[in-house]
N, C-alpha and C positions, 0 to 999 in steps of 0.2 A: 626748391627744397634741397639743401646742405646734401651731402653723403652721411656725414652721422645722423642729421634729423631720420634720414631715411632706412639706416641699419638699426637704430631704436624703435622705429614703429616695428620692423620689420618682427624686432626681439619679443617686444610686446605681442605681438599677433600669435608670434610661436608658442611663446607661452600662456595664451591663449587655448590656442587651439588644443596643446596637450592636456590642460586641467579638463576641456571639455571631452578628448579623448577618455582621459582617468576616471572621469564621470561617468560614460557611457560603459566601458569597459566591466566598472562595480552594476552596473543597473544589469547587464546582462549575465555575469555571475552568480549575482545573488537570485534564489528563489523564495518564493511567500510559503511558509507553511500554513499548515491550518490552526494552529497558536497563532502566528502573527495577523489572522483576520478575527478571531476569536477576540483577540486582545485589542485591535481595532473597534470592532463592534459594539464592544461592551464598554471601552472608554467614548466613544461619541455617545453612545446611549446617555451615557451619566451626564456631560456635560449638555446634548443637548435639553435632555430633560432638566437641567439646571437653568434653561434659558436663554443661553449663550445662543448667539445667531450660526446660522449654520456655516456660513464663511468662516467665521470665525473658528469654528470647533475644525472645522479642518487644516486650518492654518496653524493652529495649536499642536494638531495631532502629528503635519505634515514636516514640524519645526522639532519634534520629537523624536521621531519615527527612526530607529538606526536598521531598518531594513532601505536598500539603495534604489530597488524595485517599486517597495510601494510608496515609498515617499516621492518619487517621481512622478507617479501616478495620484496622488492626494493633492498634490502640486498641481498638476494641470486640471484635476476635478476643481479646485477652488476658482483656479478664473474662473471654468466655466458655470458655474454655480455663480459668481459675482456676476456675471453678466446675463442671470436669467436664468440661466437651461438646470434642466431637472437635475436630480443629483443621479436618480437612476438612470438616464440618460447618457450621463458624462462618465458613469462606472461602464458601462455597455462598450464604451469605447477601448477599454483595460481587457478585453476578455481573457487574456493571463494572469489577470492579478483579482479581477471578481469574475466568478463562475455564473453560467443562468441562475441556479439556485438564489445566488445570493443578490443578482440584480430583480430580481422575479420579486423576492420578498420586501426590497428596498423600495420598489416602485409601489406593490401592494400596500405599506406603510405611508408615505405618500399619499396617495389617496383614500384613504382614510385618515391622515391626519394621526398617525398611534404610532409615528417613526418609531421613539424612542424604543417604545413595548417591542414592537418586531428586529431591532437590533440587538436589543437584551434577551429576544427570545432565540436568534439567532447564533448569536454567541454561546449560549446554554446548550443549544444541539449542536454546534461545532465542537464544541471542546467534549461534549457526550462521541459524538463521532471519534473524535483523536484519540479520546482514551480506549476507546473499543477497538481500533485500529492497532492499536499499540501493545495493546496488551495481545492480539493475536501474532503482530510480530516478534514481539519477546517467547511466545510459543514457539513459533517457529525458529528462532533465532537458536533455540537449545538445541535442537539435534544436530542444527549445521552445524555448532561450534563442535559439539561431541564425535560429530563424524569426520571433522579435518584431526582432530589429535587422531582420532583411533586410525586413519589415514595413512598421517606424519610417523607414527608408530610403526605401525607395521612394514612402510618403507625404511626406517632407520633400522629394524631388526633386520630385514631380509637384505640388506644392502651390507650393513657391516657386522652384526653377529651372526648370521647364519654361511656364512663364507667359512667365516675361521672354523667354526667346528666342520666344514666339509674337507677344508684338508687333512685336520684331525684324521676324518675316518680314512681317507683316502690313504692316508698314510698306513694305518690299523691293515687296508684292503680289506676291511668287511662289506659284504652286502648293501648297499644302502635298499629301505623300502619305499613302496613305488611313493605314499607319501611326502616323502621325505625328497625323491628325485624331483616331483612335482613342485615343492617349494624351493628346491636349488632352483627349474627351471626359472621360477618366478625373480629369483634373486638374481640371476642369468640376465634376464632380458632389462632389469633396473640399471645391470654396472655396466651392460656394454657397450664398447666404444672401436668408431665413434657412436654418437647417440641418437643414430639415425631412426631407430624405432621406435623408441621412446619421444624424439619429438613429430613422430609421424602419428603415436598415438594422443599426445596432446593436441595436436594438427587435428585429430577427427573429432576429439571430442570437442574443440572450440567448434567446429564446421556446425557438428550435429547442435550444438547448443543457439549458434546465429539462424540454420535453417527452422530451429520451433519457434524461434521469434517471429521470421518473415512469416512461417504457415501462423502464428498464434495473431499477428495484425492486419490477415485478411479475414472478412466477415466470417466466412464459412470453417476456416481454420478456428475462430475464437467461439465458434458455436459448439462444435464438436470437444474444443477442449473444456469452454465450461462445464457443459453435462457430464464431462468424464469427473470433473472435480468434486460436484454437484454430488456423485455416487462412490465415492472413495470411502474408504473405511477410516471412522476416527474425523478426519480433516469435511469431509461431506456435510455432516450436520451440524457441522463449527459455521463452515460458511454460509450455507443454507438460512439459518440463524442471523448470522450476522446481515445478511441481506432482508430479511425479513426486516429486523430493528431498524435498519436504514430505511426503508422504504417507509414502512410505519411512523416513523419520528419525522420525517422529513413532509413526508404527504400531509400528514396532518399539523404541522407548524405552517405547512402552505395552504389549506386549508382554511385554518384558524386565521390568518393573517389578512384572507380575504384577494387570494389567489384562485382564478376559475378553475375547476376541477379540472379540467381540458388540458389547460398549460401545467397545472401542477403535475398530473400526469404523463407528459412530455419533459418535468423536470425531473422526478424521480424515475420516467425510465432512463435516463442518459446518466443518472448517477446510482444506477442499482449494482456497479462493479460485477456482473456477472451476468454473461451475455443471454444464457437460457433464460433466466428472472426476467431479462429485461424484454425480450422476447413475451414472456407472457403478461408482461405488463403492457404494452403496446395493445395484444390481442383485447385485453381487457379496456384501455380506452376506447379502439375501434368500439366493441359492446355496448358502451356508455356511449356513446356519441350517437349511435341508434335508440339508445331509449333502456338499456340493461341495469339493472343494479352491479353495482360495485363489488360484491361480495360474488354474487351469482360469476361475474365476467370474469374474476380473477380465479373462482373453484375450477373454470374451465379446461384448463392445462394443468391440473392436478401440480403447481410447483409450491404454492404454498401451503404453509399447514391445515388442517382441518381448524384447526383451534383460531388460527388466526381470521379463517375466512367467518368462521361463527362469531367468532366477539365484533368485526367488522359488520356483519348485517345484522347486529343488536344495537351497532351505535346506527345504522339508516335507519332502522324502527322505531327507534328511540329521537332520532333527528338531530341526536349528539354525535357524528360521526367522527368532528376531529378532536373530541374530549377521548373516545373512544381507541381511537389510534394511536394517541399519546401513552394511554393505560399498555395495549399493545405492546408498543414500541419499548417500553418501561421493562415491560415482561421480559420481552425476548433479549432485553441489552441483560438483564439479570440471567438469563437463559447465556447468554453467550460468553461472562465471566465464569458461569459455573461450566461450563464446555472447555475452555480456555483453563481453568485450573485440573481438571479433569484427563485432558489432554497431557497438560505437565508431569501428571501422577502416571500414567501411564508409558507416557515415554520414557520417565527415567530407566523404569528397569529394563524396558525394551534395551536402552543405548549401553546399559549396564553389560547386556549379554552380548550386544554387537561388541564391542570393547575387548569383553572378555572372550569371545570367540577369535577375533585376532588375533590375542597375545598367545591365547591357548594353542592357535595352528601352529606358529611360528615356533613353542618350545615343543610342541610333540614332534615337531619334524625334529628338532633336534634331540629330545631323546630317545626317539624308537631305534636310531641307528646303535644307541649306548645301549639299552636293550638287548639287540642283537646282541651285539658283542660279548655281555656279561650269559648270553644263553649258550653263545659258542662255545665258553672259556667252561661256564659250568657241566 
């Protein structure tokens, strides 16, 4: 083989190797939302319910698909589905890109033969999910942003207006009051240089804030903190709620789908987002697994509502348990928009008064000394 034959393959290989680099690089970047499985679900549902083979419908979806992640992952599900193997099978191997929840329900489909129904019924509780999710972030979203201006604020007062009028007075040589020295203090420890204190106080707060993470990812750390969350004023029975909704909608689409109590129970406790719930969901399978009612196992730990545990042992009585849970789950997602709007009405004026309590210390400190003055003179 020539020298150039052999610096052309060589070119080729490299370029090669780098598109498969630039490949791998997007697949690892990118992440799945819960839209983009929503939106998955619900398009295979339509097509395969149209008849289209199932290789097919994934070959469509995966030739589609502008997420780098799951199209990577639909891509190797379709071999493996071309050559036999189950399709919930070959999802189980993604478990970053399908959750138990949604391989549990796929495989449940499957066997019964009703994919399409449980893909469409999936989709419908996923995108019920995101919005519920979203709309509690957007609650929370407002105080943070109102709490960095009111922040940014009252550093930009006490850094550069509250200086200048101190040498004002200093000049004047009136009195300053103890208020008023308190807030120079504060403006004091902002300017000074170097800024050794001030990045020793950003230095504790980044510390304190990485040490609640390691205590909030060990078991017993994320036990203690959901319960404290669980009994907060205002944010407690937002989440409380929203937990409730999830477990409800979820349990009972698993349920309905023809998922054995047992695993479905093992799926909504690993997705009840809060560790006490999840805790007392656990307690309540162990109960069920001895022979308990549902309704009884879960009143046990007093975490969920009365209301909920009551409509739940009228659907066992009734032998309509996951028509029953959906009603539930309906409820409480209604329960948890009117909390979430509730919450909003409430915060404004609260962050109204935080806002205006800042700007307020900042000018009293500067005119109680003018005060003075005008009391001296008079």
């Amino acid at each position: 083989m020539t020298t150039s034959r052999i610096l052309r393959t060589k070119s080729r290989d490299e370029k090669f190797d780098f598109k498969k680099l630039e490949e791998n690089l997007n697949v690892a970047l990118s992440s799945i939302g819960v839209k983009d499985l929503a939106i998955f679900a619900r398009q295979f549902a339509a097509m395969f319910n149209a008849g289209i083979a199932m290789a097919r419908c994934l070959s469509i979806l995966s030739e589609q698909c502008s997420n780098a992640r799951l199209k990577q992952a639909l891509t190797k599900i379709r071999a493996d589905v071309e050559e036999g193997g189950a399709l919930s099978d070959s999802m189980k191997k993604f478990p970053t890109v399908f959750d138990k929840l949604f391989t549990s329900m796929v495989a449940a489909g499957e066997t019964g033969g009703v994919l399409d129904e449980v893909l469409e019924r999936l989709a419908v509780m996923m995108e019920k999910n995101h919005k519920t999710q979203s709309e509690i972030k957007s609650a929370m979203s407002y105080p943070k942003t109102v709490m960095f201006i009111a922040i940014a604020v009252f550093f930009g007062m006490t850094t550069f207006l509250l200086p200048t009028f101190a040498k004002i007075f200093e000049e004047i040589g009136t009195e300053l009051p103890a208020f008023t020295v308190f807030m120079l203090g504060i403006s004091k420890f902002c300017t000074q240089q170097p800024p050794i204190p001030q990045v020793l106080t950003v230095l504790s707060l980044i510390g304190a804030f990485l040490a609640y993470q390691a205590f909030y990812k060990t078991p017993a750390g994320k036990r203690i903190m959901d319960r404290i969350y669980l009994k907060l004023p205002l944010f407690g029975p937002l989440i409380e709620k929203s937990a409730v909704a999830r477990f409800c909608v979820i349990f009972g689409s698993l349920t309905r789908s023809g998922v054995p109590i047992m695993s479905s129970m093992e799926i909504v406790r690993d997705v009840a987002g809060n560790q006490t719930i999840a805790d007392a969901i656990e307690n309540a399978r162990v109960n069920i697994q001895q022979g308990g009612l549902i309704s009884t196992a879960l009143a046990e730990k007093e975490v969920f509502p009365a209301l909920a545990i009551q409509m739940i042992a009228i659907g066992e009585e009734s032998g309509e348990l996951d028509k029953m849970l959906m009603k539930v789950g309906a409820f409480y997602e209604t329960e948890v928009e009117e909390a979430v709007k509730s919450l909003t009405s409430a915060l404004e004026p609260l962050m109204i008064l935080v806002v205006g309590g800042i700007v307020a210390s900042v000018l009293l400190s500067m005119y109680l000394p003018m005060f003075k003055v005008f009391q001296d003179l008079g």
